[in-house]
C-alpha positions as CSV (number, residue, x, y, z in Angstrom):
1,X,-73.6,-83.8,-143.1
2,X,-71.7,-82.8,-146.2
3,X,-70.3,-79.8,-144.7
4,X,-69.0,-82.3,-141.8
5,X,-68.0,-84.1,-145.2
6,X,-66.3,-81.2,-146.9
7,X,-64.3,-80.2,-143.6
8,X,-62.9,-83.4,-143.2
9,X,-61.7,-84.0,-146.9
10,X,-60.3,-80.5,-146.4
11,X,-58.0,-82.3,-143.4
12,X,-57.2,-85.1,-145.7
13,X,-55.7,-82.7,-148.5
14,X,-54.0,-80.6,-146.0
15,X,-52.3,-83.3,-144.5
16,X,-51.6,-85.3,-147.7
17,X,-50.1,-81.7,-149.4
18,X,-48.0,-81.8,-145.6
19,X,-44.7,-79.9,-146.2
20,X,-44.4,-80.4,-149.7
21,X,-45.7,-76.4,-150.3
22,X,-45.4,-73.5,-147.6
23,X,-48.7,-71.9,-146.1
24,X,-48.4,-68.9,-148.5
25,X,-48.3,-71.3,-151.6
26,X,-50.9,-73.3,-149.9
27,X,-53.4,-70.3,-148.8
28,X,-52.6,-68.9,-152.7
29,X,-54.1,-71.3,-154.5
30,X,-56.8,-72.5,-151.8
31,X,-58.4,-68.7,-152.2
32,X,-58.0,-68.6,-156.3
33,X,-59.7,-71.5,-156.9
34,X,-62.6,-70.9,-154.8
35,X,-63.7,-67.4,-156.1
36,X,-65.2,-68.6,-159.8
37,X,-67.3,-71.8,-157.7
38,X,-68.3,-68.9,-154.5
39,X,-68.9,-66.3,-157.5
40,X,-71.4,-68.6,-159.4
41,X,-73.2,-69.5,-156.5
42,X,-73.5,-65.6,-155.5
43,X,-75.0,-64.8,-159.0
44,X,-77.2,-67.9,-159.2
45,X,-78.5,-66.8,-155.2
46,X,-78.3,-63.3,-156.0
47,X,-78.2,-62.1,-159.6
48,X,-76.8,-58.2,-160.4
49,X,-76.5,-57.6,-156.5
50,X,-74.1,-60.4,-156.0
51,X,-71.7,-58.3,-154.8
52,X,-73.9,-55.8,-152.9
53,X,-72.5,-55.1,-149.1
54,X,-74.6,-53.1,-146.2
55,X,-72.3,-53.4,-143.2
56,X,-68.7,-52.7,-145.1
57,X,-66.7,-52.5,-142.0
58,X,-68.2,-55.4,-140.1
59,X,-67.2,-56.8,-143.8
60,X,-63.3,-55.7,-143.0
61,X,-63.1,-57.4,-139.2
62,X,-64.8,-60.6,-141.4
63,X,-62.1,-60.7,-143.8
64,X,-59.1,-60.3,-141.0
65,X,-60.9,-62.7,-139.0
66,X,-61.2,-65.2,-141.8
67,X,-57.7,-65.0,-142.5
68,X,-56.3,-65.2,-138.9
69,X,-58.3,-68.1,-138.5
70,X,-58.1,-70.1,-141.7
71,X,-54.4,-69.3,-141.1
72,X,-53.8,-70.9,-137.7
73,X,-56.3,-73.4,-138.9
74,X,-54.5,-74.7,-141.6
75,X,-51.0,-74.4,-139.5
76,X,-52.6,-76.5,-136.5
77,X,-53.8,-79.4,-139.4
78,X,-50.0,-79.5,-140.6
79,X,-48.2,-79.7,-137.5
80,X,-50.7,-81.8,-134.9
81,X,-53.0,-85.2,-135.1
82,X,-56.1,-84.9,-136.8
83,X,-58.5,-85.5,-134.4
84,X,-56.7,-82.8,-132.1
85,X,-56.0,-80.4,-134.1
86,X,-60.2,-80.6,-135.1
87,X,-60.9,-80.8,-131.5
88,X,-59.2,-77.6,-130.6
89,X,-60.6,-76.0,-133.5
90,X,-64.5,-76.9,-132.6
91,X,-63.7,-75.8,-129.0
92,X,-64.6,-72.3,-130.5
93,X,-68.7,-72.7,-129.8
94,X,-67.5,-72.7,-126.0
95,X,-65.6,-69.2,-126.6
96,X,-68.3,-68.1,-127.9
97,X,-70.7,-69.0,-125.5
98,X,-67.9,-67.2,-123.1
99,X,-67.8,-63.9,-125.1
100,X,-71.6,-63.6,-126.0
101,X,-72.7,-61.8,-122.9
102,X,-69.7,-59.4,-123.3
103,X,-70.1,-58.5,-127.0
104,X,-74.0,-59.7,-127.6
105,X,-75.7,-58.9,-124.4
106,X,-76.8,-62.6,-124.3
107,X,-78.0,-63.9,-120.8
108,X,-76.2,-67.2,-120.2
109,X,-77.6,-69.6,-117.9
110,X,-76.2,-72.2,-114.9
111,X,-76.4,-75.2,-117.8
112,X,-74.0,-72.9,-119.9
113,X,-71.9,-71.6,-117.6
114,X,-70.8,-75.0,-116.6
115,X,-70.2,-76.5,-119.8
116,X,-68.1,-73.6,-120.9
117,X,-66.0,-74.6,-117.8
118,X,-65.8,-78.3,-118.6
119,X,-64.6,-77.3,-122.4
120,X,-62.1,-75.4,-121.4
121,X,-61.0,-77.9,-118.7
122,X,-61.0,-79.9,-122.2
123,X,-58.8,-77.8,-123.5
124,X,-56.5,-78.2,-120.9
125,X,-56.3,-81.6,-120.5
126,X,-56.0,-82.0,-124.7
127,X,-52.7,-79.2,-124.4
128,X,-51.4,-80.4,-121.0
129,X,-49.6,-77.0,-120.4
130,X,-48.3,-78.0,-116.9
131,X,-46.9,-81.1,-118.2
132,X,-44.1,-78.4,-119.8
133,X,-44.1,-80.5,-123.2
134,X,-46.7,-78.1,-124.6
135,X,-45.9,-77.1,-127.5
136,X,-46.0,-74.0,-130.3
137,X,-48.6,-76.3,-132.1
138,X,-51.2,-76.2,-129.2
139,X,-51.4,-72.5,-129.2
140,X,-52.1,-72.9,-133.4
141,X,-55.1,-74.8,-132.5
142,X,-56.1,-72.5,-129.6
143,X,-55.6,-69.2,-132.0
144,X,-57.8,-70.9,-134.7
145,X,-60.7,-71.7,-131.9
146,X,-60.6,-68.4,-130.8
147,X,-60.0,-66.1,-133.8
148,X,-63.4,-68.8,-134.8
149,X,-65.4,-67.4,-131.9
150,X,-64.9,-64.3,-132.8
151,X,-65.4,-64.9,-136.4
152,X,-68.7,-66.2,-135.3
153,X,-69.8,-63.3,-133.4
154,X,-68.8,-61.1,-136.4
155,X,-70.8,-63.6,-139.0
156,X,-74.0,-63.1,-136.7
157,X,-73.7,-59.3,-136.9
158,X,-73.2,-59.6,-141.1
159,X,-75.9,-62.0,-141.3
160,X,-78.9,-59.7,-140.2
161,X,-78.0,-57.1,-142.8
162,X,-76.3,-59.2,-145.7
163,X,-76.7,-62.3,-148.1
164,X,-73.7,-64.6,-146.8
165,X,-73.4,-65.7,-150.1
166,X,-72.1,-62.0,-151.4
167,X,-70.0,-62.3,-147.8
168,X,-68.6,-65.3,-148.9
169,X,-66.9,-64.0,-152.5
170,X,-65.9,-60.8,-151.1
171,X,-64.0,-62.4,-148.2
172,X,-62.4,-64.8,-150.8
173,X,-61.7,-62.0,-153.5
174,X,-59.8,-60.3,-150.6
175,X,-58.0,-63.3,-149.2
176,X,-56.4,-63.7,-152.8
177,X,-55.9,-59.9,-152.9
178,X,-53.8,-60.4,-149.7
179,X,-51.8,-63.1,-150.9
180,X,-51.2,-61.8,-154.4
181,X,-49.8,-58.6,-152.4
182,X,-47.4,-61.0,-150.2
183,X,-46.0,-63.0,-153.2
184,X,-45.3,-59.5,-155.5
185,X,-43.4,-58.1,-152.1
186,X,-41.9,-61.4,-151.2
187,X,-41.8,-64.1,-154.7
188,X,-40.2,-66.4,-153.4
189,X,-42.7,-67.4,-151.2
190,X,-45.2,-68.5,-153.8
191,X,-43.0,-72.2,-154.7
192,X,-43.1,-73.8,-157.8
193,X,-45.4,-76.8,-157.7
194,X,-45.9,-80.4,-159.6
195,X,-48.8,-81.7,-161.5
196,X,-49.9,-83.9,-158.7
197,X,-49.9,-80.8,-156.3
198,X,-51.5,-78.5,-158.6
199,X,-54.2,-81.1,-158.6
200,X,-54.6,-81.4,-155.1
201,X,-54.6,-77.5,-154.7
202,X,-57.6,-77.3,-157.1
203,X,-59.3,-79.7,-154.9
204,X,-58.3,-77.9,-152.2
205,X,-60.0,-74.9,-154.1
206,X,-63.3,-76.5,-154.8
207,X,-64.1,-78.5,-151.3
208,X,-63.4,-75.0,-149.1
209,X,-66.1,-73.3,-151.7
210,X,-68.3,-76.5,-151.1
211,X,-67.7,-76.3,-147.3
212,X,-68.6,-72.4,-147.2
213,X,-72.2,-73.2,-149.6
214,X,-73.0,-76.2,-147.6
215,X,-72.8,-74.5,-144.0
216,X,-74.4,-71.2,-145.6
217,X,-77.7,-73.8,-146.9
218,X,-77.9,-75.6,-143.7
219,X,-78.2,-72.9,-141.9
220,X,-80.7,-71.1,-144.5
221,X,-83.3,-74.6,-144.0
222,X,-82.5,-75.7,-140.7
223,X,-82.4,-74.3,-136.5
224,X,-78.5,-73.1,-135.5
225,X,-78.1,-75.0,-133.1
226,X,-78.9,-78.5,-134.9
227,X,-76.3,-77.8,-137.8
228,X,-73.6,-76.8,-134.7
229,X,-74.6,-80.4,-133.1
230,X,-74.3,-82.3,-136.3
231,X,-70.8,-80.3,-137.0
232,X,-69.0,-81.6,-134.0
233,X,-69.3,-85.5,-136.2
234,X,-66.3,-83.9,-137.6
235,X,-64.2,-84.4,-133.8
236,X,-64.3,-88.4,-134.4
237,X,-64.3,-89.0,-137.7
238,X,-61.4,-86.4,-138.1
239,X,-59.6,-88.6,-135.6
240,X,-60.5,-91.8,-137.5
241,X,-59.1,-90.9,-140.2
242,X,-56.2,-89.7,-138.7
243,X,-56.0,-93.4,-137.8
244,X,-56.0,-95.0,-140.8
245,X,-54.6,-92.8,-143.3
246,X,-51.8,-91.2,-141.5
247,X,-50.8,-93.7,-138.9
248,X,-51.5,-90.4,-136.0
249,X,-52.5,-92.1,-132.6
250,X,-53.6,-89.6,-130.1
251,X,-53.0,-90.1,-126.7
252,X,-55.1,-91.0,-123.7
253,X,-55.6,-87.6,-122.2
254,X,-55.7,-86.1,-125.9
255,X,-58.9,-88.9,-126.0
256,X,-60.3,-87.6,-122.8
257,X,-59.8,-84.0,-123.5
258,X,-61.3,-84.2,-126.6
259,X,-64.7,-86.2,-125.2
260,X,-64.7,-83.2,-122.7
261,X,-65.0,-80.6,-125.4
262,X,-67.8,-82.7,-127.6
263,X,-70.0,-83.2,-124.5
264,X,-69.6,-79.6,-123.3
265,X,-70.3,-78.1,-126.7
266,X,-73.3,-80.4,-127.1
267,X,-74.5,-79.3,-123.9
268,X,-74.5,-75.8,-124.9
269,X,-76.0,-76.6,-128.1
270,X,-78.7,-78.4,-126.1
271,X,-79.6,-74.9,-123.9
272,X,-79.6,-73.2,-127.1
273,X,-82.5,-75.1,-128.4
274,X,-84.3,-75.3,-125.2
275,X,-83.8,-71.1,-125.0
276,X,-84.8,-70.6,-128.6
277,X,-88.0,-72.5,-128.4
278,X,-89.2,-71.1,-125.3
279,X,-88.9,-67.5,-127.5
């Protein structure tokens, strides 16, 4: 619940920061701040080996991952509705289900299957693309979905060799690196910013390094598959608030696209339990 918490104040700061800053100002600042909260929690979980890393490559496709999606994340979350853009987004769990035989060797069943092909019919009916009024924004949220998917496939692979907490600060420690490179090569991308922003980008900061400890526990003390069911929360409340703090209605087949994608990924987290506990 507070990582369905966290996510959605991270909407609520994106959209209130809106066009004020540009992404590279945005992404700056949201990867500073979190390293001294993700570094703390690394130590504390940790101690000396806080920064100790078995699987360095599978470390490198995390961090370009991470930055694709974040990226195409936080572009979808300034240009579309809430709720859509969070829709789209969560539609990842049904490219992974779509890529885990190919990359895992995971057997898929019948139950699967079929709700991988309602979520993407979701998808469809959420972007409309016949309609020819799709636009650049839908393919944000479709890039962040699927650079997610593959994020998660990657995460899996990490998380059977290394403590995701050590993950975590490296991946944020690069992320700065990246941008810090960008804004020497190009300055004047990295904007000068007011008091009220400043403050709003250090709460930016601390909520993504809240968001990143609380998934990382929940999925320590609890089964996958619940956490993924209790994640997709964010989908309504995201459009919700949406509502009533920035005035965004979404439209009918946006509605109906959207249920799609909650009922198919919840169908799929449902055959995950069942497989798991017949192991």
């Amino acid at each position: 619940m507070l990582a369905v918490l966290f996510a959605v104040l991270t909407g609520i700061l994106l959209k209130k920061l809106g066009s004020d800053i540009n992404l590279v100002t945005t992404l700056f600042y949201r990867f500073l701040f979190s390293i001294p909260i993700l570094t703390g929690y690394a130590v504390y979980i940790r101690g000396r080996d806080f920064l100790q890393i078995n699987q360095r490559r599978v470390l490198v496709f995390r961090t370009i991952l991470g930055c694709c999606g974040i990226t195409f994340w936080f572009l979808s979350l300034r240009s579309m509705p809430f709720g859509m853009a969070t829709a789209l987004f969560q539609s990842s769990v049904i490219f992974v289900t779509l890529f885990s035989p190919l990359f895992l060797g995971e057997r898929v069943g019948i139950y699967r299957w079929s709700a991988v092909v309602a979520g993407l019919s979701g998808v469809v009916i959420i972007t409309d693309p016949f309609s020819g009024n799709m636009s650049l924004y839908a393919f944000y949220g479709i890039a962040a979905a699927l650079a997610g998917a593959a994020l998660s496939l990657v995460l899996r692979q990490l998380g059977k060799g290394d403590a995701p907490a050590s993950v975590a600060v490296w991946y944020n420690v690069a992320g700065f690196v990246l941008l810090f490179s960008l804004v020497v090569v190009l300055p004047n991308q990295l904007q000068s910013i007011s008091k009220d922003v400043f403050v709003d980008l250090i709460l930016l900061g601390i909520v993504g390094s809240a968001l990143q400890i609380a998934i990382t526990t929940a999925y320590k003390h609890s089964e996958a598959v619940v956490v993924a069911s209790m994640r997709y929360l964010q989908m309504p409340l995201s459009a919700v608030v949406g509502y009533f703090l920035f005035a965004e209605v979404m439209s009918p087949n946006e509605i109906i696209g959207a249920l799609v994608i909650i009922l198919s990924c919840l169908v799929i987290a449902w055959r995950e339990l069942v497989r798991i506990r017949r192991i």
